[in-house]
N, C-alpha and C positions, 0 to 999 in steps of 0.2 A: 440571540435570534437575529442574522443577520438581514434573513428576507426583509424581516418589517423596517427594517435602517433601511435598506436598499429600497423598498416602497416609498418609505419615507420620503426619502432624498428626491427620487424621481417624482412624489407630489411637490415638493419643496420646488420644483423646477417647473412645474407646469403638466407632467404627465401622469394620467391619471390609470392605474390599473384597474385593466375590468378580464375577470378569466370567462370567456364563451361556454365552455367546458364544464365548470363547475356551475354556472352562472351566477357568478358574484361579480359585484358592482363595488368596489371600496368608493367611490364617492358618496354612496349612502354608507348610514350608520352601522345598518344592518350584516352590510357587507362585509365593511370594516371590523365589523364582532368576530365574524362567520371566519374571516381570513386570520385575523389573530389566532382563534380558536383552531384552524386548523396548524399552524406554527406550533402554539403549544403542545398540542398532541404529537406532533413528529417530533421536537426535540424530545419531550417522554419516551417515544419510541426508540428514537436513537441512543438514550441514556440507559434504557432499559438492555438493550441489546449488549451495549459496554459492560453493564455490571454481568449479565449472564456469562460473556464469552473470559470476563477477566474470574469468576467464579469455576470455569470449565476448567482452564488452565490451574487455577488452584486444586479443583478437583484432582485433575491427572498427574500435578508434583505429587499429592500424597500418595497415590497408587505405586508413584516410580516410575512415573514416565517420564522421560529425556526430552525437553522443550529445546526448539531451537534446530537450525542448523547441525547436521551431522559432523564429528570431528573428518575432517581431511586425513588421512592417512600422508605422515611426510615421506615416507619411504617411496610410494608410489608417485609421489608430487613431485621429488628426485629424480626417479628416476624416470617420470615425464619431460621434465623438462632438459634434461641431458638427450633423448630423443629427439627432443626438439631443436637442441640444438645442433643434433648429426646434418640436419637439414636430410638425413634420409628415408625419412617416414612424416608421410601425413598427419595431419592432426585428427583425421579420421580413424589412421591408426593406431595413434597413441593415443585418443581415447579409449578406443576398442581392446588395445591391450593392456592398459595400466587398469582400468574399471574408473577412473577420475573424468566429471563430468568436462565438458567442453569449455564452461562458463568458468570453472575451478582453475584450467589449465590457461585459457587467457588472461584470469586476473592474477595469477603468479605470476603470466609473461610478463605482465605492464606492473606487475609490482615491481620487480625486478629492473624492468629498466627507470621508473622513478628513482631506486635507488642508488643505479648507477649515477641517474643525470644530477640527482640533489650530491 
């Protein structure tokens, strides 16, 4: 829970949290319940969330569904980057004609030249 450390600290220093909004007071006791209490309940919620979306994914491998990023086609990734290199077509249209995304064809450029530079 790191709100209530980060409360903490800043009582430890002199500043006192008060939410307008909700209107809680943590320099009373009551506050201080109210404000924990609400901590609790969102890390529940947040942990509850985790297990559903990690039990989905579970879900969908048993059906046969392919988790993850799509395979790249290297054939297409070839022969993108050989376009690229003619320097005579855009990158607008070596995406448009290999079908490989933008993102795809810039991280083979710079992968490629990492590997020239290492």
């Amino acid at each position: 829970m790191d709100i209530l450390n980060i409360i903490q600290q800043l009582e430890e220093t002199g500043v006192q949290f008060i939410s307008l909004k909700e209107n809680m007071d943590t320099r009373t006791s009551t506050g201080k319940a109210m404000f924990q209490m609400m901590c609790v309940i969102a890390e529940l919620e947040r942990n509850l969330i985790a297990e559903r979306v990690k039990e989905g994914l579970k879900a969908s491998k048993k059906r046969g569904k392919t988790l993850g990023r799509p395979k790249l086609d290297k054939e297409k990734l070839t022969v993108a980057l050989r376009m690229y290199d003619s320097k005579e077509y855009s990158v607008k249209e070596i995406v448009s004609a290999t079908g490989i995304s933008q993102g795809s064809l810039y991280r083979a450029i710079n992968r490629r030249k990492l590997g020239e530079i290492n």
